[in-house]
N, C-alpha and C positions, 0 to 999 in steps of 0.2 A: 761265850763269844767265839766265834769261829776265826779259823787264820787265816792270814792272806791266801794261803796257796791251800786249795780243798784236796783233802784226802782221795784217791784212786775209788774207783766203784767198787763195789762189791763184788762177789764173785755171783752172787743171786741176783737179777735187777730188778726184782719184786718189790724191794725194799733196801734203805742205806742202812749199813749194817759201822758199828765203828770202825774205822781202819787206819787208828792213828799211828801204825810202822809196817800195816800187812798191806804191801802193794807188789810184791814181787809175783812169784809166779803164778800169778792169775792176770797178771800183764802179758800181754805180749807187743811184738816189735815191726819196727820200722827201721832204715835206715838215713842216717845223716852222716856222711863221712867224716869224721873228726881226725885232727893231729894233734899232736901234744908233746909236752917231753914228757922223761921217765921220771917219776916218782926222787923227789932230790932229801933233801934230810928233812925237811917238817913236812913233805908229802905233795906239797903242791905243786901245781904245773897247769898251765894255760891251754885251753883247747881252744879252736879252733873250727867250729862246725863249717861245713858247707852244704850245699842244697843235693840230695838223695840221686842216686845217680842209676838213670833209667836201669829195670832189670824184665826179664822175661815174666812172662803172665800164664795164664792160663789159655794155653796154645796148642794143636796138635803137634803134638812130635814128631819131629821131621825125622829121627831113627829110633830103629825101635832094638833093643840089645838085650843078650840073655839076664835072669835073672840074678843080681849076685849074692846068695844065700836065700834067705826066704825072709821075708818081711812078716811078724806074727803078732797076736793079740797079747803081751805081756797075761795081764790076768786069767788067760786061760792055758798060757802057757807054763806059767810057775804057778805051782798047784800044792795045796799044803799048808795055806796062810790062813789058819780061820777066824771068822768073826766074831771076836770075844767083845766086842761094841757094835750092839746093833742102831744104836741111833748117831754112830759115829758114821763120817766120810771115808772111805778108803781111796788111796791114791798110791802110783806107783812111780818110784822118784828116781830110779838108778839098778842099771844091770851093768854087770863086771863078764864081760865076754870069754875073760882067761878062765873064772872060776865058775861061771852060771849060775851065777848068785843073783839074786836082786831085792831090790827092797822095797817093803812097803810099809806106807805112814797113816793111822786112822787117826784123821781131825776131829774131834768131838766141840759142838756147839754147844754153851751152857746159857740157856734163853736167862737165868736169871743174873746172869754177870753181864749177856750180851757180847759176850767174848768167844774164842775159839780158842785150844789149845790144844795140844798133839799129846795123845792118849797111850799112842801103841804105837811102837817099830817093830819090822816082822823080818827075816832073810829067809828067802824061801831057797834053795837050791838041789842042784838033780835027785840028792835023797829027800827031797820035803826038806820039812819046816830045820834052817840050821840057827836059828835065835828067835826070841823075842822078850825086848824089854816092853815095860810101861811105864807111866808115871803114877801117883810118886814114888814108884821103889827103886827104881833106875836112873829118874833123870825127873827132873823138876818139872811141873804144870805150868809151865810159864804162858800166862797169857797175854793177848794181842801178838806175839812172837809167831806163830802161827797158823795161818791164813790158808797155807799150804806146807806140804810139807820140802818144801824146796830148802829148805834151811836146814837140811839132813842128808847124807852120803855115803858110802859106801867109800870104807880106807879110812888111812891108808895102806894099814895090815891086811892080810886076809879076814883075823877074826874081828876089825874094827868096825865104828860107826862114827863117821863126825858130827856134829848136828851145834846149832848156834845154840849158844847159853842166854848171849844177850847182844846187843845193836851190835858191840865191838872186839868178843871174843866166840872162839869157838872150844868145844867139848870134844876128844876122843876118847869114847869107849868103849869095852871089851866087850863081845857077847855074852860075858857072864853079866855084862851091870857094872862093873869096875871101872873107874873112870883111870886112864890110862897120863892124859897131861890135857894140858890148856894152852891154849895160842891165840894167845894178847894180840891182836891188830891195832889198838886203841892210837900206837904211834904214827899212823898210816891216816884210820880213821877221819873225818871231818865231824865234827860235836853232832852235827844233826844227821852224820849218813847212814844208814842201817845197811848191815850183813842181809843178803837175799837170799842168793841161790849160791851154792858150791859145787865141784868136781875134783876128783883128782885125776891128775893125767895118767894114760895108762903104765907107765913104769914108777908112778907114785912119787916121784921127786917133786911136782909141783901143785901144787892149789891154785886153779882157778876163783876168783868168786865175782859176781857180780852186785853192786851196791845201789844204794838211791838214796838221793839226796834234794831236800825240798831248796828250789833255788829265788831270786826273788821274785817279785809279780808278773817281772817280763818272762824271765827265764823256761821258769816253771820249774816243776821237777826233773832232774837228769839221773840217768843211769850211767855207771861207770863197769869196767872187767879192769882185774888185778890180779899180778900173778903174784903169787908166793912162793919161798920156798917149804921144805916140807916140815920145820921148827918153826913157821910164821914170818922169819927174816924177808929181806932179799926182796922187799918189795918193788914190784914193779908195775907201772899201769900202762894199759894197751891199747883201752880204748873207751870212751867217752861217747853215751848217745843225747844228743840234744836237740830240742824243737823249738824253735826260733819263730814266733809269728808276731803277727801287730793285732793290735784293736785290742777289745776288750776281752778277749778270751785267755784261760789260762792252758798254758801248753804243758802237758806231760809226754814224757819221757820212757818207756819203762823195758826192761829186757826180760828173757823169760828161754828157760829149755838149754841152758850153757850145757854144750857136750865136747868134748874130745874127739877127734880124729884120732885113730888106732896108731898111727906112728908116731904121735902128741906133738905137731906142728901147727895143726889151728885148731883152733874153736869154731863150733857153730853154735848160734844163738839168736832168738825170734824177739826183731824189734816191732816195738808199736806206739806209734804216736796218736794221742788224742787232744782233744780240747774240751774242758773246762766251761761248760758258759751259763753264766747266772741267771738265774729263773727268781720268780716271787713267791714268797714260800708258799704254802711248807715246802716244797722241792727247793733247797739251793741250789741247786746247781745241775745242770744238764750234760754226762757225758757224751760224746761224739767221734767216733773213731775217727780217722783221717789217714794213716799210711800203717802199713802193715809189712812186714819182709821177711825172709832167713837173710841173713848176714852172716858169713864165712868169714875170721880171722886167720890170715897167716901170721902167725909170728914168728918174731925175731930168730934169725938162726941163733945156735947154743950157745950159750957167752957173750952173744949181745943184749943191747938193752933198747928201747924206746916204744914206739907206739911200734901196732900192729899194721900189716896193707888191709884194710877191711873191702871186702864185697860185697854188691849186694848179688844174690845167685837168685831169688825169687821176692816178688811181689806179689802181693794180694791184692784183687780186682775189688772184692767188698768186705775188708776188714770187718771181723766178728768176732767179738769180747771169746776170750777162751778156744778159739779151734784150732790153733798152730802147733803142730807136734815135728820136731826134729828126730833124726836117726842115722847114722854113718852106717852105710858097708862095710863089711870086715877091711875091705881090701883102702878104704879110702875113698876110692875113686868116685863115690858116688853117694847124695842122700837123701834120705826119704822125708818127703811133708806131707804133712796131710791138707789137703784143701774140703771144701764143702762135697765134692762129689766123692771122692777117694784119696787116693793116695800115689804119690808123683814120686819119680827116680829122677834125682836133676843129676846133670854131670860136675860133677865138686871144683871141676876147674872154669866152665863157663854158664852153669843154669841153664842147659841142654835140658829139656824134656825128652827122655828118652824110653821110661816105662811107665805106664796107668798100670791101677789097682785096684778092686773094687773096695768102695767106703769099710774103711777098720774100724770098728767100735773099741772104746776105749786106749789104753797106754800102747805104743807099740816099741817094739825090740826086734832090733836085726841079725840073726844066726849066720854064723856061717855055715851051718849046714844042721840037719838034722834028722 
C-alpha cells in the first residue's frame, strides 16, 4: 500500500526505482522564504513560508569582470582515484580548498535488492590517492541510505570522513577505517526526518546539514539546514524550504549542493520545487518540476541565534531533475552555477551575471589559482 506522500523520483527517469529515505541530492532547489525561530529544547519551531521572491534569470550580463581563480572539472582535476567498482557510480561530493583534497563516493546498484549502497570513499589530494575505505571493512553497506553520496564529507580533521550511519546520527572516521566518535542528532531530529547532505564550515567548528521530512498531504515534503556544533550540540536551524499549493497535487520540497562561503558566514544551496500528480497505473505518479533556484544564506552573526536572511541570487527558466551545481570563489564575492548552456559567475551579494563559461562536464571546484 503506498503512502500518502509519494517518494522523490529517481535519479534515472527510465524507471521508479525505490526511494523510501534517498531523496536528497539528487533534488534540487527552489526558493520560498521561510522564518522561524531557533531550534528551542525538543527542536521545534514554526516556519512561516512566503511566496519566492523574484531573482535573475538567464540574461546577458551587463559587466563582465576578471576571472577569480579558475573554475575546473573536479574529475579531471583530482587524479589518482581508481576504479576499483566498475559497475558502481562515481560521484564527487566535497573539496577542502586549505588542503586540496577532495572526495569521491562510488554508489553501487544491487539489481537483486533494488537498492543502492555506497561502496567506496576515495581522497584524492595534490600527491594522488591520500585514502580509501570501502564497505564492509570500513564502514557498513547500508542500504536505501544512499542514493548519492551527499551523506559523506570531508572533516572535520584533516585526516577525517564524516558520512551518515543512519536517518539520526552521523559517523567520523579516520582514513585508516577507525571510527574516531558518533554525533547523536536523534534530539534535534523529527521521527520521520532523514540526515541528507552535510559540510563543515571552513574553520571546522560547525556542521551544516540539511534534512527532509515527509509532511502532510497538503504540505508535502519539506527540507530544512541546521547548524551544529562540532560535538553535535548547539543545535540550531536556519532555514526551512516549503512548497505550499492547492488542488490535488502533491508538493515537494527538496535542497541539494549545501556549501560554505570561505569566510563561513553563509551557505549556499540549490532549491527545487516539484509536484507530485497521480496518474492510473502502473505509473503513480507523475513528477513535474516547477521552481528551481541557488539560494544564498547569510547567517547569524557569531553568537547569535535564529533563522538565516535567505536569498534567492538565481532562478532557473526550465528547471531540470539533476543539472544545478553550486561553487564559491575563493574570495567570496562570487558563484558559480551551472545552467544548460554553461556556466555562470553571479555576484554573491546581488545575482549579477557577470561571467559565461563554456558547458563543464561533470563536478566542478573553484581554485584559487593554479
Amino acid at each position: 500500500m503506498k503512502s500518502e506522500i509519494p517518494d522523490a523520483p529517481p535519479a534515472t527517469r527510465g524507471g521508479l526505482l525505490k526511494r523510501t529515505r534517498r531523496v536528497a541530492a539528487l533534488a534540487f532547489a527552489a526558493l520560498v522564504l521561510t522564518t522561524f525561530a531557533g531550534c528551542d529544547g525538543d527542536g521545534d519551531a514554526a516556519a512561516q513560508p512566503t511566496t519566492p521572491t523574484p531573482a535573475p534569470t538567464e540574461t546577458t550580463p551587463t559587466a563582465l569582470g576578471p576571472t577569480n581563480g579558475q573554475i575546473v572539472n573536479a574529475h579531471e582535476y583530482l587524479t589518482g582515484a581508481p576504479r576499483l567498482c566498475q559497475s558502481c557510480r562515481r560521484e564527487f561530493v566535497r573539496f577542502d580548498p586549505a588542503s586540496g583534497t577532495g572526495l569521491f563516493v562510488d554508489v553501487q546498484y544491487v539489481a537483486a535488492t533494488d537498492e543502492n549502497h555506497l561502496s567506496r570513499m576515495t581522497v584524492v589530494g595534490p600527491e594522488g590517492r591520500a585514502a580509501g575505505l570501502s564497505c564492509p571493512k570500513d564502514f557498513a553497506c547500508e542500504p536505501e541510505l544512499w542514493a548519492s553520496g551527499a551523506g559523506a564529507t570531508l572533516g572535520p580533521a584533516a585526516d577525517e570522513i564524516t558520512l551518515r550511519s543512519d536517518d539520526h546520527s552521523l559517523q567520523v572516521i579516520a582514513y585508516d577505517g577507525s571510527l574516531r566518535r558518533t554525533l547523536d542528532l536523534s534530539a534535534v531530529l523529527g521521527d520521520e526526518e532523514s540526515l541528507v547532505g552535510l559540510a563543515w564550515s571552513p574553520d571546522r567548528s560547525q556542521l551544516a546539514v540539511h534534512t527532509v521530512k515527509p509532511g502532510g498531504s497538503r504540505e508535502g515534503r519539506v527540507s530544512r539546514v541546521l547548524l551544529f556544533h562540532a560535538d553535535g550540540g548547539g543545535a540550531q536551524r536556519v532555514y526551512t524550504a516549503t512548497f505550499p499549493v492547492s488542488g490535488g497535487d502533491i508538493p515537494l520540497a527538496y535542497l541539494s549542493g549545501l556549501a560554505w562561503s570561505l569566510d563561513g558566514k553563509s551557505l549556499g544551496v540549490v532549491e527545487n520545487h516539484e509536484v507530485a500528480h497521480p496518474r492510473p497505473s502502473p505509473i503513480a505518479w507523475d513528477y513535474r518540476g516547477v521552481w528551481q533556484g541557488v539560494v544564498v544564506l547569510r547567517l547569524p552573526a557569531a553568537g547569535k541565534t535564529g533563522s538565516a536572511a535567505a536569498e534567492t541570487l538565481y532562478q532557473y527558466r526550465r528547471p531540470t531533475w539533476g543539472a544545478a551545481q553550486i561553487a564559491w570563489s575563493p574570495d567570496g564575492t562570487r558563484l558559480a552555477v551551472t545552467v544548460k548552456e554553461g556556466v555562470l559567475e553571479l555576484s554573491a551579494d546581488d545575482g549579477e551575471v557577470l561571467t559565461r563559461h563554456p558547458r563543464l562536464k561533470g563536478a566542478m571546484i573553484w581554485l584559487k589559482e593554479i
